[in-house]
C-alpha positions as CSV (number, residue, x, y, z in Angstrom):
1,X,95.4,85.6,0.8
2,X,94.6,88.0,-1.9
3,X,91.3,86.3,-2.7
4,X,89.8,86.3,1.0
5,X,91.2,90.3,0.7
6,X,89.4,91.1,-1.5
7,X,86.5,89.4,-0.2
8,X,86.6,91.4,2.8
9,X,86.9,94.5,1.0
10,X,83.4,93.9,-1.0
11,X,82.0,92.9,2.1
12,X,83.1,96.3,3.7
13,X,81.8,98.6,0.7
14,X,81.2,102.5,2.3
15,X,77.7,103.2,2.3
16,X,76.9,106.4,0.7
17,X,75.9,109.0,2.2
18,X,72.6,110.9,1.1
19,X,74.0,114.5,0.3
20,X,72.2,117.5,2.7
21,X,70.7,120.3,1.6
22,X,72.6,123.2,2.6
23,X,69.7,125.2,3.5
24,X,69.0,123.0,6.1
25,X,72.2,123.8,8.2
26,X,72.8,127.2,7.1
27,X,70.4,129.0,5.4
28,X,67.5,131.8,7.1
29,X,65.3,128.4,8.1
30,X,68.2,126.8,9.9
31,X,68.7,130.0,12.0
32,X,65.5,129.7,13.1
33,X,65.4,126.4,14.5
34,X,69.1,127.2,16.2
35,X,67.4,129.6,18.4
36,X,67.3,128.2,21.3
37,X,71.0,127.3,21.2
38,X,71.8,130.6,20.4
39,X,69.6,131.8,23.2
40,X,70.8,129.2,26.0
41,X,72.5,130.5,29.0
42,X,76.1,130.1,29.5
43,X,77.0,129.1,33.2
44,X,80.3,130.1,33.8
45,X,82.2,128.4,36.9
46,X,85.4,128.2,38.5
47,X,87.3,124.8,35.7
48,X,86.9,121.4,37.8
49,X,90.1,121.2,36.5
50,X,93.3,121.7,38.8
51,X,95.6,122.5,35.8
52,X,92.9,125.2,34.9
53,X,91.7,126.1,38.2
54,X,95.0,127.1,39.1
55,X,94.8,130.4,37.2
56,X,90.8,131.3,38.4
57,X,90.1,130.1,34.8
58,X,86.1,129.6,33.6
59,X,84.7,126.4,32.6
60,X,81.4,125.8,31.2
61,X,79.3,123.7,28.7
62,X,76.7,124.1,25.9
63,X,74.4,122.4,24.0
64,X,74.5,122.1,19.9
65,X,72.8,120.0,18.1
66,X,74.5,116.5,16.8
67,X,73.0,116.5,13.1
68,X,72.3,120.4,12.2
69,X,70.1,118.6,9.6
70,X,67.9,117.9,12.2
71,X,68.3,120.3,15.2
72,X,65.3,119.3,17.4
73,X,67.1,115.7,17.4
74,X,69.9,114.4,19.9
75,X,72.0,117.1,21.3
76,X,75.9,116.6,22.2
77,X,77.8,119.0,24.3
78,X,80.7,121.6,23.7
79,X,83.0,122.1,26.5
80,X,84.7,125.7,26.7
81,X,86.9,128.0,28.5
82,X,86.9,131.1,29.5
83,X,90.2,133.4,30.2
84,X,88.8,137.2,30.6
85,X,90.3,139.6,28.9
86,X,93.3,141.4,31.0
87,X,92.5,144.6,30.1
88,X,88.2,145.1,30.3
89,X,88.3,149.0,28.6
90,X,90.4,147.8,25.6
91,X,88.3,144.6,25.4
92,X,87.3,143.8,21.3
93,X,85.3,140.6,21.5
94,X,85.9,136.8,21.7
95,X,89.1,134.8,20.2
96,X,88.6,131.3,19.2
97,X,90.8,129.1,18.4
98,X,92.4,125.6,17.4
99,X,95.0,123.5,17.7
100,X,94.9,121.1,15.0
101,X,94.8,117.8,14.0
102,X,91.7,117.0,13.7
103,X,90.9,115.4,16.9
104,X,93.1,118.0,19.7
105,X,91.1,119.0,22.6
106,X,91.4,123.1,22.6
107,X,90.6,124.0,25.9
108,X,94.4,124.4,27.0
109,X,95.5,126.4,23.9
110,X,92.4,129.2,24.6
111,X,93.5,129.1,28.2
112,X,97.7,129.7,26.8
113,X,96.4,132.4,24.3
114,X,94.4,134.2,26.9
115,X,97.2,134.1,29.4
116,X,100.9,134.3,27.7
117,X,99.6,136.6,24.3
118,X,99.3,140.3,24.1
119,X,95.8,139.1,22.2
120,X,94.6,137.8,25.4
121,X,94.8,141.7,27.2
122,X,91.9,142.4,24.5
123,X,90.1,140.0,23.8
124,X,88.1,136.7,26.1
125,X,90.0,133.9,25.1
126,X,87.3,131.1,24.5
127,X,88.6,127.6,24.3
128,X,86.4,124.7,22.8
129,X,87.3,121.0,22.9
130,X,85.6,120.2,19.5
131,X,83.1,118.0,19.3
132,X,84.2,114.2,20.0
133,X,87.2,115.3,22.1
134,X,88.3,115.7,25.2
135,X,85.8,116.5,28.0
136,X,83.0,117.5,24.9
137,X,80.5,114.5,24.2
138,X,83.4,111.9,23.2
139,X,83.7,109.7,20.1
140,X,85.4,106.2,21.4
141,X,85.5,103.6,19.0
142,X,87.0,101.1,21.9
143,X,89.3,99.7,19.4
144,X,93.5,100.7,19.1
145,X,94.4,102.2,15.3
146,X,96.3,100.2,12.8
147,X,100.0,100.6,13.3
148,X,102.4,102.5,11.1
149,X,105.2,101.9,9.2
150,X,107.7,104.4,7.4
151,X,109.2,101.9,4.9
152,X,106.9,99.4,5.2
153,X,107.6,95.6,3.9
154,X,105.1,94.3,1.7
155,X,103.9,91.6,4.3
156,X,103.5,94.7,7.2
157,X,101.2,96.6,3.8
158,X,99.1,93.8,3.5
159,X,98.7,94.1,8.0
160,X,98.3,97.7,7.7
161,X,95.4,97.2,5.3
162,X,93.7,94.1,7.6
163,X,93.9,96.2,10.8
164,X,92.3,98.9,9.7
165,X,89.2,97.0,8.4
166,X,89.0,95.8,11.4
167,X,89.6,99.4,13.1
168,X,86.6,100.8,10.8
169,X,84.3,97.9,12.1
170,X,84.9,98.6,15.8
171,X,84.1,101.8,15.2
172,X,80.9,101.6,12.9
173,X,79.6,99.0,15.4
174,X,80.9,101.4,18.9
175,X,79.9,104.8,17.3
176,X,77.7,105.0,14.2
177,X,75.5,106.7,15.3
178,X,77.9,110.0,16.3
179,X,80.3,109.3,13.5
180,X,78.6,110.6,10.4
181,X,78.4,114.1,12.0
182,X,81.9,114.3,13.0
183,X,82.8,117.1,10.8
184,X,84.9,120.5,10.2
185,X,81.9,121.7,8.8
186,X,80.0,120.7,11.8
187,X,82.8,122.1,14.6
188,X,82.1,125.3,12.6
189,X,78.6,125.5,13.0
190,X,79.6,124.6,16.8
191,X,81.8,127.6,17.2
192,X,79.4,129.6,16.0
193,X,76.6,128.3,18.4
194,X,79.1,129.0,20.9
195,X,79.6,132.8,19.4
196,X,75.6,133.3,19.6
197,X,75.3,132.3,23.3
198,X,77.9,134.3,24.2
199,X,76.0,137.1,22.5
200,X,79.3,138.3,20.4
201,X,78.4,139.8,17.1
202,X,81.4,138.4,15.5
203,X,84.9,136.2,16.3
204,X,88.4,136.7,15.6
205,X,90.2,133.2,15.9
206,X,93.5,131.5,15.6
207,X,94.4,128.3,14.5
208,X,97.2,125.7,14.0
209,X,97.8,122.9,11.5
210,X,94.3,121.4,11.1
211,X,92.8,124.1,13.2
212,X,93.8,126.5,9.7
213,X,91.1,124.9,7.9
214,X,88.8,124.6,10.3
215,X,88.8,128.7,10.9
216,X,88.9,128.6,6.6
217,X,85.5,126.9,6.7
218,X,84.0,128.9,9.1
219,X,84.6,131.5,7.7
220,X,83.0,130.4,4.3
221,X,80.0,129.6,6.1
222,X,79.6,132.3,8.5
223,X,81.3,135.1,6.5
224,X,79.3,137.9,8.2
225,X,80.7,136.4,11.6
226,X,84.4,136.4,11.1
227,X,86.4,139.3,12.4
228,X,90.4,138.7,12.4
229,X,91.7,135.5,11.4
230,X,95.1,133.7,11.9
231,X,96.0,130.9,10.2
232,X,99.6,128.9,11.6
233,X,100.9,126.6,9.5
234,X,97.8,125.4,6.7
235,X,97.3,122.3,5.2
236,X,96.5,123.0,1.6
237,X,93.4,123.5,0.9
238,X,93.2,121.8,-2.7
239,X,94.6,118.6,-1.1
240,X,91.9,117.6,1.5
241,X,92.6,115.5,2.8
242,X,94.5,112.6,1.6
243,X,97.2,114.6,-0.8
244,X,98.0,117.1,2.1
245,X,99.1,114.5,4.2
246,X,100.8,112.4,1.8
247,X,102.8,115.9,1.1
248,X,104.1,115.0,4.3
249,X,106.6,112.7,3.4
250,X,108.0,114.4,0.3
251,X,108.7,117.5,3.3
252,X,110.5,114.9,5.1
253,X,112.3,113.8,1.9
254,X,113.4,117.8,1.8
255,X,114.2,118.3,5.2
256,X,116.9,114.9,4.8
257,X,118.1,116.4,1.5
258,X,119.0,119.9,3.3
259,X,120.1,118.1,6.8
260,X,122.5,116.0,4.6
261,X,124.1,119.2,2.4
262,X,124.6,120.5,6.1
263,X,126.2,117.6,7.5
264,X,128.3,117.0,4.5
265,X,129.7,120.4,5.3
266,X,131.0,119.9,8.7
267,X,132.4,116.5,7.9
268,X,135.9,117.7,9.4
269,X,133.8,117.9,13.0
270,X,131.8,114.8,12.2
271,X,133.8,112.7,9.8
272,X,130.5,110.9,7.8
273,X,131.6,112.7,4.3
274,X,131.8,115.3,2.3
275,X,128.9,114.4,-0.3
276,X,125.1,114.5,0.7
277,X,124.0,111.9,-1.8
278,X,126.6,109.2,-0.1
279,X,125.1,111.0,3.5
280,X,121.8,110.1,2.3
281,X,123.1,106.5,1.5
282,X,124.4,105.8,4.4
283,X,121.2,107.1,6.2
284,X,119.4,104.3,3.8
285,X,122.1,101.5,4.5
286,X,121.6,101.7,8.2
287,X,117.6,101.7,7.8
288,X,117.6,98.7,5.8
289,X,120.3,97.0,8.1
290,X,118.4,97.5,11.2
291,X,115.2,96.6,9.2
292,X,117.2,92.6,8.8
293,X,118.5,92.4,12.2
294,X,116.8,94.9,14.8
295,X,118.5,96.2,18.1
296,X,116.7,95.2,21.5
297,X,119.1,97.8,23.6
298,X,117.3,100.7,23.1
299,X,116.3,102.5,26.2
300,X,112.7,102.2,26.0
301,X,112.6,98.7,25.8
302,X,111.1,98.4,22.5
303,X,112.6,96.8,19.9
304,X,114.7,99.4,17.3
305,X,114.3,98.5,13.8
306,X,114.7,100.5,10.2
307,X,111.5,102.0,11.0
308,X,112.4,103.7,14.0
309,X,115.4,104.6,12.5
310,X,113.8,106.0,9.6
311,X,111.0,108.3,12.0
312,X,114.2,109.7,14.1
313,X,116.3,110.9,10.9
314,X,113.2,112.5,9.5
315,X,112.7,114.1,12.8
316,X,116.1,115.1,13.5
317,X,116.4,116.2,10.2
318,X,113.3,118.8,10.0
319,X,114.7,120.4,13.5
320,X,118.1,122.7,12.1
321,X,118.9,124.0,15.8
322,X,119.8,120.9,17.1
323,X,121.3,119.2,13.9
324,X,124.8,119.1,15.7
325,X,123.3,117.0,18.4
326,X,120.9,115.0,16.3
327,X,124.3,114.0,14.3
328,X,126.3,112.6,16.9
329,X,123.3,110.6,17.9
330,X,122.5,109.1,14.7
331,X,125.9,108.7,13.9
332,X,126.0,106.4,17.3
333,X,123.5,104.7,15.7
334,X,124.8,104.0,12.5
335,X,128.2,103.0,14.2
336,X,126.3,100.4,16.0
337,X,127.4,102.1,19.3
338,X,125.6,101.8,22.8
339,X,122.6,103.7,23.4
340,X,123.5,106.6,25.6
341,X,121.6,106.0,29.1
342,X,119.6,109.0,29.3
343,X,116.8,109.3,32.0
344,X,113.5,108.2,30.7
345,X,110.8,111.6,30.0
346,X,108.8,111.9,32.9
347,X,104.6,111.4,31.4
348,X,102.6,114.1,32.0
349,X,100.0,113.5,34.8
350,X,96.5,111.4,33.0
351,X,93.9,114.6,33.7
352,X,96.7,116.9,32.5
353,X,97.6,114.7,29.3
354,X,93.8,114.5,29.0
355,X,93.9,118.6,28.2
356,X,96.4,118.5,25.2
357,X,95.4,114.9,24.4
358,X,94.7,113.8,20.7
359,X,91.5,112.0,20.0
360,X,92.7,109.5,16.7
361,X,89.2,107.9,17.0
362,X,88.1,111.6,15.8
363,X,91.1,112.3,13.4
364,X,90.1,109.1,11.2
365,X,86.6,110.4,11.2
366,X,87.1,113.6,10.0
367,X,89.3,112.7,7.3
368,X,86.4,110.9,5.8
369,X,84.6,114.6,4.9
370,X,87.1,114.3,1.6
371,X,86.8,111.8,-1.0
372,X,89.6,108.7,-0.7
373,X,90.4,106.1,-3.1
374,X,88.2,102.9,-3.7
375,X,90.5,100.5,-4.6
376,X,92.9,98.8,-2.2
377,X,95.8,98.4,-5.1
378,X,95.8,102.4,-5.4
379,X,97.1,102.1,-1.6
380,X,99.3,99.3,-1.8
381,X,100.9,100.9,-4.9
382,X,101.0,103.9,-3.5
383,X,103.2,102.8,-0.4
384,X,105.4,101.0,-2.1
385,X,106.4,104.0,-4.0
386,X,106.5,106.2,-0.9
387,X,108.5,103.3,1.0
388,X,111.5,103.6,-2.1
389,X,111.2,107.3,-2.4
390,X,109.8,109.0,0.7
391,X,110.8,106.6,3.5
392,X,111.5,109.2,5.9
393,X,109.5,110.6,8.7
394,X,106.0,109.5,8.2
395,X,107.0,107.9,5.0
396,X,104.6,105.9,3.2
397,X,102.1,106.0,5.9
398,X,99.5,108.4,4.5
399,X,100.1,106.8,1.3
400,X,98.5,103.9,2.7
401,X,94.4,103.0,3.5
402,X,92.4,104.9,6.1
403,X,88.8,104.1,7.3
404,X,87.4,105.9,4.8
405,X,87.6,103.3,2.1
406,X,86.0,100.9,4.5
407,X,83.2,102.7,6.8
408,X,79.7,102.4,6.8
409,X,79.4,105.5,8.3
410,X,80.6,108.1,5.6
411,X,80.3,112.0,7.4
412,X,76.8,113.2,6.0
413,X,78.0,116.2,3.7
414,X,81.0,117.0,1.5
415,X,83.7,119.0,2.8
416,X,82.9,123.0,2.5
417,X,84.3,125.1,-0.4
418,X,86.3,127.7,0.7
419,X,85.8,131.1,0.1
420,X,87.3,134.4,1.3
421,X,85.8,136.3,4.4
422,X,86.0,138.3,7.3
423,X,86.4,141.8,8.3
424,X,90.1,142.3,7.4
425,X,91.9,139.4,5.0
426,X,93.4,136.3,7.5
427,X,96.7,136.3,8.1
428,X,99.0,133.6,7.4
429,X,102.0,131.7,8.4
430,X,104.1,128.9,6.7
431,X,107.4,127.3,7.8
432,X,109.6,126.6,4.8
433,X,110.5,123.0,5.2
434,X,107.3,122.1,7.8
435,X,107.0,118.8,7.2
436,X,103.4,118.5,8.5
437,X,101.9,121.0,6.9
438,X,103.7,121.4,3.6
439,X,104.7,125.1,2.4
440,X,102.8,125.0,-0.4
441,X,99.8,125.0,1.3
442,X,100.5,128.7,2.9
443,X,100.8,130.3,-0.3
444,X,97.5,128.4,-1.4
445,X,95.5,128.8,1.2
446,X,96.7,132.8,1.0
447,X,95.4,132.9,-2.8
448,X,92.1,130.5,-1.8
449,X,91.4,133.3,1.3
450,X,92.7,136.4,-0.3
451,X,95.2,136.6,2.5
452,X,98.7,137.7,3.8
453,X,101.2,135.5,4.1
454,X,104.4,135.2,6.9
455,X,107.0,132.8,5.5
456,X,109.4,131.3,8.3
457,X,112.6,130.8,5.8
458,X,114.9,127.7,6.3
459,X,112.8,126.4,9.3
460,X,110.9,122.8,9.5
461,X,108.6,123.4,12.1
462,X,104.8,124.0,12.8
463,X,103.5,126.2,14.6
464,X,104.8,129.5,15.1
465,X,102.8,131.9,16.9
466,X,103.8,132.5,20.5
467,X,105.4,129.3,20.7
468,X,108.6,129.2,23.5
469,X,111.5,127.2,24.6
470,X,110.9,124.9,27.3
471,X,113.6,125.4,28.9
472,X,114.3,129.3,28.8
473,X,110.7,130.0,27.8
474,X,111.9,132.4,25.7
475,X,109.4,132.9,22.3
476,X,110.9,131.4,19.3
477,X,109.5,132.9,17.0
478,X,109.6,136.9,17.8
479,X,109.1,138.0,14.3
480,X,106.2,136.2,13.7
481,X,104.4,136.8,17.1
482,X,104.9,141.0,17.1
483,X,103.6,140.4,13.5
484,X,100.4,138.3,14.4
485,X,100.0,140.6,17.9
486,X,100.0,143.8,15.5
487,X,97.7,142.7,13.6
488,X,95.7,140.9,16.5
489,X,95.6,143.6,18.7
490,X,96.6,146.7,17.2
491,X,94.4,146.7,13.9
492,X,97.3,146.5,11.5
493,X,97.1,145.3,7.9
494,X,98.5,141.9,7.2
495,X,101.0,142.3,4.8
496,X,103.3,139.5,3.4
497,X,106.6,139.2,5.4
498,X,109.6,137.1,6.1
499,X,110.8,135.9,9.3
500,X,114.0,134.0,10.0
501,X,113.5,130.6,10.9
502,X,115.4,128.9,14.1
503,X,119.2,129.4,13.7
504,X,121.5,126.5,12.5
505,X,123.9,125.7,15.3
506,X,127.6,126.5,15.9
507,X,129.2,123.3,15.2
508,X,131.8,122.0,17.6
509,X,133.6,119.2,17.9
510,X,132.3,118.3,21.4
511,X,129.6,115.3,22.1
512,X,126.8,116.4,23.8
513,X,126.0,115.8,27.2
514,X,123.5,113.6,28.9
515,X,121.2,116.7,29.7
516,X,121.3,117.4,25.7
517,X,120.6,113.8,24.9
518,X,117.9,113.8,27.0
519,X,116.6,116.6,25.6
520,X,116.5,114.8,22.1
521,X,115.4,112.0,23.1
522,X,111.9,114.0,24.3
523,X,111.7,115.3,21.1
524,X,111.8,111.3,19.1
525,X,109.8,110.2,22.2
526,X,106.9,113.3,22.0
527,X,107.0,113.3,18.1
528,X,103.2,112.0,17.0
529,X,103.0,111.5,13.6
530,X,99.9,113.5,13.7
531,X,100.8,116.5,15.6
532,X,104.1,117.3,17.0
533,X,103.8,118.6,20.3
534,X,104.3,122.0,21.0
535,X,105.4,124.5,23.8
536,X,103.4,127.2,24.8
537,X,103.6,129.9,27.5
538,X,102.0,128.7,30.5
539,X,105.0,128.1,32.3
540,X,105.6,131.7,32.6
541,X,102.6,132.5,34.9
């Protein structure tokens, strides 16, 4: 086995890629031969869209060029949105924005912005679904992604490895043509296409997760161009890409460490103990038991092993406000108790999914911009010690191989050196414990960009900014969205702050209800190991 391995790894070498000259895309030459993409007309008409329609919201397409190496080449196309500013007389320009990933369509999160934000009174709220997503000129390698495993055995490391060869293939033979020019740096030079057509001068923008460093290299390339910037919840930018997601699992690690201390705290309501290192074994016991003999009750049907286990603690534990439900859940788990019978989540309609979808086909291409490993051991020894230590949440699963080590279709230019820019410094938000987007990676990107920085103490989410409860649609997050709408809107200078995170709850000794497990169970069903999903406002129009 490990000789034909190997084998196939030679055999699927990365070519490399011939390094552009930067003058090409973005020096006085380039500008010249983007001008008649900056010059194209935008037609603006009522979305196609029901979900967008709905609110007399604008839809419209343009044209960019695939390689900006080579702009009188094939062109792809950018779809956008359009919500008007409410308020015409205190209009300030355009408002960009992203919400993360890489690979999540954006049209649905300029339409929120520009209809549930104070910013969207001001400014046009222009939506984009980068290129490769949504209804923008697709990438589609026709092939399903490797699966994942927390706590992976060795056997399921040396799968993981084998299904993503084969992933890479489908997807050098389906799109390698498109691939090699799926890039941040690329999206950037889109939004700024997009910025020219419009005929704005400049853009302020806002972005989430992924979406931070996307608005980070834009603004290193175009530094002229960038007015206000928000940045909600950064990866790091000294860790792209591979050691920002692998920071992933060491957050989960300190979200169970924290969620134990609190649950060994209450054990008089919960009765599981008093220390958090036996909480923490016990948590490991019950992962490795299920691992041996799985349970095939589980409402969705699927089989529930150690590695579901292992996703749901690390996502129960990173969510404080619902801790005391999360508990009595797991704890049913652990006791080897029924299921509760909760109503399954009702799916989102397809053409509405389509709008918040994730394009994974684009995520694993993007991710390529960075430099990976070459050798396969690095991986396999590099789960393994994720598995022991970091088993939690995503676990070992960025530890592990991506396409990158594989493709034949590497992006055609390094990732972009960040730099500080813009009219005012960005402003920037980091959760505490957010286990997608480490902490650190706030006050590093704050340093890297000269910027402010909003810390959300004792909180493990991501994303912060006029985020709301489903159910109440209340905002969550107050603090941090009069902070970003003062500086948004009213001109004010980012200054460091903090903000409270989400409370802990008011333990009782009462089992949840149906209607709260049902909630929870949303939550383990919705979480994507890429992007948790988030609410946003437009529920309240």
């Amino acid at each position: 086995m490990a000789g034909a391995l190997a084998l196939t790894l030679a055999a699927a070498a990365p070519a490399t890629a011939e390094p552009v000259d930067p003058s090409l895309v973005d020096g006085t030459a380039a500008i010249d031969a983007l001008a008649p993409f900056h010059g194209q007309e935008v037609d603006w008409a009522l979305c196609e869209e029901e979900f967008f329609a709905e609110f007399a919201l604008e839809c419209a397409r343009v044209e960019v060029p695939l390689d900006y190496a080579d702009p009188g080449g094939a062109r792809i196309e950018i779809a956008i949105l359009r919500a008007a500013a409410s308020d015409p007389e205190a209009r300030r320009g355009i408002l960009l924005s992203n919400p993360g990933g890489p690979g999540g369509a954006g049209r649905a999160l300029g339409a929120d912005l520009g209809l549930a934000t104070r910013a969207g009174e001001v400014y046009d709220s222009i939506g984009m679904d980068p290129r490769g997503t949504g209804a923008s000129t697709p990438l589609d390698c026709g092939s399903e992604l490797p699966i994942s495993y927390p706590r992976p055995t060795d056997e399921q490391i040396s799968e993981i490895t084998r299904e993503t060869i084969r992933y890479t293939r489908a997807c050098d033979a389906a799109e390698g043509d498109l691939r090699p020019h799926m890039t941040t740096a690329n999206t950037a030079r889109d939004m700024d296409v997009i910025r020219a057509a419009l005929n704005e001068e400049r853009v302020s923008y806002v972005g989430y997760s992924y979406g931070t460093y996307l608005g980070a290299v834009y603004g290193s390339l175009f530094p002229e161009r960038l007015d206000r910037s928000v940045l909600d919840s950064p990866v790091h930018p000294d860790g792209i890409w591979r050691e920002s997601f692998m920071m992933q699992a060491t957050a989960y690690t300190e979200n169970m460490e924290r969620y134990s201390a609190w649950l060994a705290g209450h054990d008089e309501v919960f009765g599981m103990g008093d220390d958090p290192e036996e909480l923490l074994r016990v948590f490991e016991e019950t992962a490795t038991a299920l691992q041996e003999e799985p349970r095939t009750d589980h409402p969705s049907g699927e089989v529930y092993d150690g590695n579901a286990f292992a996703m749901e603690a690390g996502v129960a534990a990173r969510g404080q406000s619902t801790w005391d439900d999360a508990t009595w859940y797991l704890k049913g788990v652990i006791d080897g108790e029924p299921f509760p019978e909760v109503e399954p989540v009702p799916e989102l309609p397809e053409d509405v999914a389509e709008l918040f979808g994730m394009n994974l086909d684009l995520h694993t291409a993007i991710l390529c911009e960075a430099e990976w490993p070459e050798r396969v051991s690095t991986y396999h020894s590099d789960m393994r010690d994720y598995r022991d230590d970091h088993p939690y949440g995503t676990g070992a699963h960025w530890a592990g191989p991506q396409t990158c080590g594989f493709t034949q279709n590497r992006p055609s230019e390094p990732a972009v050196d960040l730099v500080p820019a813009g009219s005012t410094s960005p402003l920037i938000i980091a959760g505490e414990y957010d286990a997608n987007t480490a902490y650190a990676g706030g006050p590093a990107m704050a340093e890297t960009l000269d910027g402010s920085l909003i810390t959300v103490t004792d909180d493990g989410g991501h994303g912060f900014y006029a985020i709301v409860d489903l159910v109440d649609l209340e905002l969550l997050h107050p603090c941090v969205t009069d902070a970003v709408d003062a500086y948004l809107v009213d001109g004010a200078a980012p200054q460091d702050l903090a903000c409270a995170g989400l409370p802990r709850p008011e333990v009782t000794s009462d089992r949840p209800d149906t209607e709260d497990l049902t909630e929870l169970f949303q939550r383990f069903e919705e979480y994507d190991e890429f992007e948790p999903t988030r609410a946003r406002a437009l529920g309240r129009h």
